[in-house]
N, CA, C and O of each residue as an XYZ file, in Angstrom:
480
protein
N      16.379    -92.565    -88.243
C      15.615    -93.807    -88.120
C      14.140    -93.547    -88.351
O      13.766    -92.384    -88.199
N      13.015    -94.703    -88.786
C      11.955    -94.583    -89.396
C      12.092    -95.284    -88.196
O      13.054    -95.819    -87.645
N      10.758    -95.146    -87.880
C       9.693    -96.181    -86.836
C       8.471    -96.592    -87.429
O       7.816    -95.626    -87.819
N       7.943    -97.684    -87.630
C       6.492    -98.268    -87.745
C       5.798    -98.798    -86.761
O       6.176    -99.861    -86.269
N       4.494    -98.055    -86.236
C       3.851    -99.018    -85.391
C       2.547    -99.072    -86.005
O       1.975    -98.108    -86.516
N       2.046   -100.413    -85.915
C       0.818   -100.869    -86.402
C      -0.255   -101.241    -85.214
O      -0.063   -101.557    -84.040
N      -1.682   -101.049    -86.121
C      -2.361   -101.606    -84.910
C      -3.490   -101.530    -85.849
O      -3.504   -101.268    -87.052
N      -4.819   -101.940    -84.688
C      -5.936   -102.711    -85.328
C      -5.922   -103.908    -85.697
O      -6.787   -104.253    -86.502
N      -4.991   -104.843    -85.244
C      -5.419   -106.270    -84.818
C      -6.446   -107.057    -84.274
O      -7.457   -106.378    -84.093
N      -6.551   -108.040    -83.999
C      -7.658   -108.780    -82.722
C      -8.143   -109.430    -83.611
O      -7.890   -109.274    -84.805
N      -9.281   -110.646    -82.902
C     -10.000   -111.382    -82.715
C     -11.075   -110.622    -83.604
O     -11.561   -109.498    -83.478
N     -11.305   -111.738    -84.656
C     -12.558   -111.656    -85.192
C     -13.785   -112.686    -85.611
O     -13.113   -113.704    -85.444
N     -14.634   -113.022    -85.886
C     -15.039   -114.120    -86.696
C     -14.800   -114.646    -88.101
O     -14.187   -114.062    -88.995
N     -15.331   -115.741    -88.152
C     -15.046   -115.762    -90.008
C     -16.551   -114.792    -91.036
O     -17.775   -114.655    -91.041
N     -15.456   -114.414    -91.668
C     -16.801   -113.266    -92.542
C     -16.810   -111.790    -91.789
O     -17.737   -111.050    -92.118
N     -16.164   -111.448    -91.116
C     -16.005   -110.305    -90.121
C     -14.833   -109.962    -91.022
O     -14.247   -110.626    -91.877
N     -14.611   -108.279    -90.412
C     -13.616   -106.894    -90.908
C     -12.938   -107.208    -90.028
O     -13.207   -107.940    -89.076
N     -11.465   -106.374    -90.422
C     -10.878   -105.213    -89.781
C     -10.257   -104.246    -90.299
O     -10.099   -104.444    -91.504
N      -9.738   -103.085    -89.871
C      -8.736   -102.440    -90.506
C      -7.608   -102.122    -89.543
O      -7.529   -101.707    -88.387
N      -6.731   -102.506    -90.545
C      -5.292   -102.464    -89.855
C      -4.499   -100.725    -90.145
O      -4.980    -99.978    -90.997
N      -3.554   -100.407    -89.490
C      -3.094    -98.834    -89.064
C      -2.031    -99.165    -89.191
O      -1.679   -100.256    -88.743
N      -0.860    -98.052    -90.069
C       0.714    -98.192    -89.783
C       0.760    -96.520    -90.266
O       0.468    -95.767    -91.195
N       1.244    -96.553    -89.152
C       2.006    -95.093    -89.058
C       3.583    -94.863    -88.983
O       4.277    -95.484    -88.178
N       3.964    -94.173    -89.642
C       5.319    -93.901    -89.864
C       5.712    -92.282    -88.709
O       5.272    -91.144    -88.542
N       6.628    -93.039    -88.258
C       7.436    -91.558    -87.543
C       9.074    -92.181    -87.412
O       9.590    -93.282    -87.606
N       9.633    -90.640    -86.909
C      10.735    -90.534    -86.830
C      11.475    -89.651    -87.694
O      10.764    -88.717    -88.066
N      12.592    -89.614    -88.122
C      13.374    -88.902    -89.446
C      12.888    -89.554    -90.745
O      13.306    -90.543    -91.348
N      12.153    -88.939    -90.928
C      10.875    -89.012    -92.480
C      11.798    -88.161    -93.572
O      11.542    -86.961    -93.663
N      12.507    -88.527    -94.131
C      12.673    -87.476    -95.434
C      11.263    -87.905    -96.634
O      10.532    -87.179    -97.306
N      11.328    -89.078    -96.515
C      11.398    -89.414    -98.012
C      10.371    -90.944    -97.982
O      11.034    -91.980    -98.030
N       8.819    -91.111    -97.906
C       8.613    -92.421    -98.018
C       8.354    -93.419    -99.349
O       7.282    -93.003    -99.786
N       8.715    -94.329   -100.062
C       8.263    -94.406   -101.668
C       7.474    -95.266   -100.749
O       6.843    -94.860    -99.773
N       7.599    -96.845   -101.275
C       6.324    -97.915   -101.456
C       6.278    -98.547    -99.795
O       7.253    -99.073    -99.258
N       5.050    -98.380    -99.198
C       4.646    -98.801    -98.240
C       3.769   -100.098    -98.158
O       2.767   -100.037    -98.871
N       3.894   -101.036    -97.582
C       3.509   -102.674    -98.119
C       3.073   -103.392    -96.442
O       3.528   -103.169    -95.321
N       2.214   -104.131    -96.843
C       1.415   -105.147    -95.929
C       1.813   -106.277    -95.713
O       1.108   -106.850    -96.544
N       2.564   -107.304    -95.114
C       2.714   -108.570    -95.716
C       2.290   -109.431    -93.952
O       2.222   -108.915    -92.837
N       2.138   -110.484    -94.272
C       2.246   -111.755    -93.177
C       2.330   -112.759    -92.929
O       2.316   -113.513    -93.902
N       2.416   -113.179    -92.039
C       3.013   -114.566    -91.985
C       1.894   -115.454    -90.711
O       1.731   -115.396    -89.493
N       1.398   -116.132    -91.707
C       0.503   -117.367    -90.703
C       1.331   -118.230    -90.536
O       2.447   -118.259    -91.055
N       0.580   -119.497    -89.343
C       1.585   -120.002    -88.834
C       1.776   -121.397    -89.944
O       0.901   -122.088    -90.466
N       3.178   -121.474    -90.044
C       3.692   -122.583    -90.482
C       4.252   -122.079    -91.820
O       4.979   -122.874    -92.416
N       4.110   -121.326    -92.176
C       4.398   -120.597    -93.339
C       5.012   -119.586    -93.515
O       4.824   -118.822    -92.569
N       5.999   -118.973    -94.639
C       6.971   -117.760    -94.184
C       5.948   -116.608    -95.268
O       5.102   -116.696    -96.158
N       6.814   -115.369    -94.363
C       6.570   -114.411    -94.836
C       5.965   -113.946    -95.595
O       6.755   -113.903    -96.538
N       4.705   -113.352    -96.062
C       4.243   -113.168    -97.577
C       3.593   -111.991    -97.791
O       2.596   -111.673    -97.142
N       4.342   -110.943    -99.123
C       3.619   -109.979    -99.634
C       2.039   -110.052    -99.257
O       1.547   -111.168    -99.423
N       1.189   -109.065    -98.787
C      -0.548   -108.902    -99.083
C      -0.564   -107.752   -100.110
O      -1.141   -108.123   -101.133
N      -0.169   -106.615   -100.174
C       0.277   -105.973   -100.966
C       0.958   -104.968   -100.536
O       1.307   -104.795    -99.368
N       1.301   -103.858   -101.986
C       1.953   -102.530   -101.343
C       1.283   -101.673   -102.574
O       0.720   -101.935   -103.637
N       1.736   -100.269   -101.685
C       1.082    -98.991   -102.746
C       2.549    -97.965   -102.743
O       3.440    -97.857   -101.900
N       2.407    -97.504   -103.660
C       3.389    -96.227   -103.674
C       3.017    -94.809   -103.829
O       2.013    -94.455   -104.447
N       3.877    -93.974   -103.234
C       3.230    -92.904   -102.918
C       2.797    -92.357   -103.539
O       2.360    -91.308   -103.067
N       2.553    -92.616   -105.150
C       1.413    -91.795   -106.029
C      -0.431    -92.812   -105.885
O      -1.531    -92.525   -106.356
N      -0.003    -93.904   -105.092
C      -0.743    -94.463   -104.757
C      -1.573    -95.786   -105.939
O      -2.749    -96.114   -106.094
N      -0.255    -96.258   -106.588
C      -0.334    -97.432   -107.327
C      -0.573    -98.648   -106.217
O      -0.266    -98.399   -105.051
N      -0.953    -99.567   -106.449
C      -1.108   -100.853   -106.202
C      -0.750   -102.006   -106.127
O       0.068   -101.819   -107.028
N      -0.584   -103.173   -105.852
C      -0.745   -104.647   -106.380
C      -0.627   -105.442   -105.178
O       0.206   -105.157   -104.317
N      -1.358   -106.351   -105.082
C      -1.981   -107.110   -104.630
C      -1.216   -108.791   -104.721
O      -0.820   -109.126   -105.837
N      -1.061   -109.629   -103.739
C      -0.889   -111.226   -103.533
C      -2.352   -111.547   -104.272
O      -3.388   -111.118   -103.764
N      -2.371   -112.354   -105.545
C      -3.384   -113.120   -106.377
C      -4.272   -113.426   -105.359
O      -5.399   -112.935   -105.433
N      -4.013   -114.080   -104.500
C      -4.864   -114.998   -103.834
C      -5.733   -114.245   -102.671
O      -6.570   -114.780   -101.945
N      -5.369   -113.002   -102.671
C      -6.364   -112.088   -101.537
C      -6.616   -110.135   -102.347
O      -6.825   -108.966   -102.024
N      -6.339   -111.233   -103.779
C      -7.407   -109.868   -103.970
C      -8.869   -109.881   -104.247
O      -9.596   -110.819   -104.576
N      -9.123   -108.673   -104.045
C     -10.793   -108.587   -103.980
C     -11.087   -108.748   -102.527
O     -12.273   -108.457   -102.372
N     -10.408   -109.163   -101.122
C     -10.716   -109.107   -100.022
C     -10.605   -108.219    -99.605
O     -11.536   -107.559    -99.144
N      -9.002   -107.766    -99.620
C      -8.223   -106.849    -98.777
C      -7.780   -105.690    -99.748
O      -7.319   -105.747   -100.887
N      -8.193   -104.160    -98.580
C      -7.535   -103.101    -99.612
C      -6.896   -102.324    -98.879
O      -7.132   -101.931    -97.736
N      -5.580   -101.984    -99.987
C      -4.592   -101.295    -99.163
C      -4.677    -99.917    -99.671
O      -4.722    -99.732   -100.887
N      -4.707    -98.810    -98.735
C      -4.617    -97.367    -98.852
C      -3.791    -96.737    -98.136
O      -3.264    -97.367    -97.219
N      -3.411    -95.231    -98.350
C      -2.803    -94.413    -98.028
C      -2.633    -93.015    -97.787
O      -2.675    -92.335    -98.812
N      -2.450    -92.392    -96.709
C      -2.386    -91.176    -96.200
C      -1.558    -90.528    -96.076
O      -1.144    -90.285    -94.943
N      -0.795    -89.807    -97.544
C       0.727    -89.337    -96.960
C       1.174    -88.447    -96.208
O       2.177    -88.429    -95.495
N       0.141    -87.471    -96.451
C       0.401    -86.361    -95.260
C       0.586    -87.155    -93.626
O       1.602    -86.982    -92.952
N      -0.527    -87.986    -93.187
C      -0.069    -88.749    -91.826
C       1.045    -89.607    -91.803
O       1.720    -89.890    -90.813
N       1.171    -89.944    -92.785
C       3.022    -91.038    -93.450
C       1.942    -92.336    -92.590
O       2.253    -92.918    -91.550
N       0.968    -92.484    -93.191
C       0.277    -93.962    -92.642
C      -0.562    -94.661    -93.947
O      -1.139    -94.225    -94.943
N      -0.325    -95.837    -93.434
C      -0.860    -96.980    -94.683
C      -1.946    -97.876    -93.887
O      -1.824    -98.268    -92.726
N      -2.892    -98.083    -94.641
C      -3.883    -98.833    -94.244
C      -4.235    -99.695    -94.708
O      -4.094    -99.588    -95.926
N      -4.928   -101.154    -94.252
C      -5.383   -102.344    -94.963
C      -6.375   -102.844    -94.433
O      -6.460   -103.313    -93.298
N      -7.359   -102.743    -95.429
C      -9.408   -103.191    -94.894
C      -9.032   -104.647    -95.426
O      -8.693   -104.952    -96.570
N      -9.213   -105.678    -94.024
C      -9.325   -106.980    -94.202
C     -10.736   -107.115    -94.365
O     -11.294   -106.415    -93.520
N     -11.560   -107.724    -95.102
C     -12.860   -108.279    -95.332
C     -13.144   -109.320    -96.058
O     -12.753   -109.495    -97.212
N     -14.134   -110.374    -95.144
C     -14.775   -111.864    -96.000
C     -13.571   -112.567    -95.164
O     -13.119   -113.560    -95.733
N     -12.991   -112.251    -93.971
C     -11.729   -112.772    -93.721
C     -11.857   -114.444    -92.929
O     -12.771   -114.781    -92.177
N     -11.010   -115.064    -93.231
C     -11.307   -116.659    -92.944
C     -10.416   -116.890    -92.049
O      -9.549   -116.069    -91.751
N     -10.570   -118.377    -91.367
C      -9.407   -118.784    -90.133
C      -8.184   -118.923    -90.804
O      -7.213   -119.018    -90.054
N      -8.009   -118.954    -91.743
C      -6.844   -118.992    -92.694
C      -6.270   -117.821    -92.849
O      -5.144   -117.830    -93.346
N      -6.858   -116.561    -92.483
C      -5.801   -115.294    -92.981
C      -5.445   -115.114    -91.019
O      -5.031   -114.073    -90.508
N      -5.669   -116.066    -90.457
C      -4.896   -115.836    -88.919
C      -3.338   -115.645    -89.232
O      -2.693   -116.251    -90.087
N      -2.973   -114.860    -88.524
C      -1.664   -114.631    -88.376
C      -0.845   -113.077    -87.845
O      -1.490   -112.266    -87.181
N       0.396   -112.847    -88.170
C       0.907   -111.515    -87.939
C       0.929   -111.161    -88.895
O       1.408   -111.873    -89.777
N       0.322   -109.639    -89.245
C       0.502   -108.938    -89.891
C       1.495   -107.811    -90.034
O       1.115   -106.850    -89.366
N       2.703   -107.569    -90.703
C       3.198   -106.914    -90.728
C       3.434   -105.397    -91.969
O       3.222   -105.223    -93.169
N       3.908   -104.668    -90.969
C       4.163   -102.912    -91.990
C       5.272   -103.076    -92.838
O       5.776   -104.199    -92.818
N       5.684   -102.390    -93.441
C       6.673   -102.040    -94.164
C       6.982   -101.186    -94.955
O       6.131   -101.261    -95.841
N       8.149    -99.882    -95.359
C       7.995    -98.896    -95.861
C       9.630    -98.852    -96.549
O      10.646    -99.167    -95.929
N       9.578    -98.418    -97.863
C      10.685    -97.867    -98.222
C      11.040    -96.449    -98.185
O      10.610    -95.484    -98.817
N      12.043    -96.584    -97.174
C      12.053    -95.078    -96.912
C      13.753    -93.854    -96.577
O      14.804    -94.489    -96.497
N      13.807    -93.073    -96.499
C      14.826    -92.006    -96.877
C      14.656    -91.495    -95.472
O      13.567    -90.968    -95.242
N      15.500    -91.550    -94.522
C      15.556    -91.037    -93.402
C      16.214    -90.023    -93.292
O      16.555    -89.592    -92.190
N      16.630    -89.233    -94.840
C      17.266    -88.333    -94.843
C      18.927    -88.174    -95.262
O      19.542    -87.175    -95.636
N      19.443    -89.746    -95.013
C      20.512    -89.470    -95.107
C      20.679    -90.088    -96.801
O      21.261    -91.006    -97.377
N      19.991    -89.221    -97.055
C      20.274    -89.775    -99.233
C      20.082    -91.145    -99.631
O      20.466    -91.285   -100.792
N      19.666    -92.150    -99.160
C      19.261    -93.587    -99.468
C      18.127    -94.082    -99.220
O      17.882    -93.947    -98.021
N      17.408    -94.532    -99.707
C      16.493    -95.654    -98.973
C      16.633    -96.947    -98.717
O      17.541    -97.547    -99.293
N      15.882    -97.557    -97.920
C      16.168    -98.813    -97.087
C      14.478    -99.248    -96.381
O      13.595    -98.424    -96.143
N      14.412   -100.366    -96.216
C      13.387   -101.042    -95.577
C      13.403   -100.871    -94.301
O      14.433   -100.834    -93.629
N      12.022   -100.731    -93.780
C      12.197   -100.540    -92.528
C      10.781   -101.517    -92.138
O       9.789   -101.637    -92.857
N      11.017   -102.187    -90.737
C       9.364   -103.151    -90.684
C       9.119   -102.673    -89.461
O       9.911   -102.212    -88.640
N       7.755   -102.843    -89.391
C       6.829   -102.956    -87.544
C       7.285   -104.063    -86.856
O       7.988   -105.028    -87.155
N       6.681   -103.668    -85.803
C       6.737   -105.403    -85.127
C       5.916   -106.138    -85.232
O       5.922   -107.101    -84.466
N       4.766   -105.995    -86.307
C       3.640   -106.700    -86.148
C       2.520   -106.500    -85.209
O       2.613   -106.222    -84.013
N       1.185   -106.723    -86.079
C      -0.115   -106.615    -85.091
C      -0.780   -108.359    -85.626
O      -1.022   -108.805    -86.748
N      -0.855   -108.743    -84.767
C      -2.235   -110.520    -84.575
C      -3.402   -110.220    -85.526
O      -3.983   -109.144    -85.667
N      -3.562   -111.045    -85.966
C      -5.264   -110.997    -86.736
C      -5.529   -112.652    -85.806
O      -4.694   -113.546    -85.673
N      -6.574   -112.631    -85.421
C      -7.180   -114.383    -85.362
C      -8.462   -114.398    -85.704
O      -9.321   -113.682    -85.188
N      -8.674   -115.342    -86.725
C      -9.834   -115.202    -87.198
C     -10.730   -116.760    -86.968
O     -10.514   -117.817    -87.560
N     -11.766   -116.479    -85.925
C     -11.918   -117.706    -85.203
C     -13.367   -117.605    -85.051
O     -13.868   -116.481    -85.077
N     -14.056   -118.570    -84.904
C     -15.670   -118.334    -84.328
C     -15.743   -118.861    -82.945
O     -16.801   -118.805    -82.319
């Protein structure tokens, strides 16, 4: 089993940072594309982006140039610098990793989510 826990959530203003943390543990064989996505309220689920472990890219149209997603493979952790962020990117943010726990396959694995509220 893979585990994700994320963090660097909270309360911010509008036009205020953060950076968000997902760390991977557990039976790690193997991680490919590690991805950001969330869900504000009233609305489902949505890609922010993902990178893969040679550390390609891509980005949801509508929040690029805000938000950047990076990666640390040696720590098996993915990161995402929210910035210029509005009451509109409120919501849960969630991890996600495709990953090889060893037993010869990969499979998705998610966090439980960290809060962004972006409020004055």
């Amino acid at each position: 089993q893979v585990h994700l826990l994320e963090s660097g959530g909270g309360l911010v203003q509008p036009g205020g940072s953060l950076r968000l943390s997902c760390e991977a543990s557990g039976s790690i064989f193997s991680i490919r594309t590690m991805a950001w996505y969330r869900q504000v309220p009233g609305k489902q689920r949505e890609l922010v982006a993902r990178i893969t472990s040679g550390g390609s890219t891509n980005y949801a149209d509508s929040l690029k140039g805000r938000f950047t997603i990076s990666r640390d493979n040696a720590k098996n952790t993915v990161y995402m610098q929210l910035s210029s962020l509005k009451p509109e990117d409120t919501g849960v943010y969630y991890c996600a990793a495709d990953a090889d726990d060893g037993r010869g396959y990969y499979r998705a694995y998610w966090g439980q989510g960290t809060e962004v509220a972006v409020s004055s």
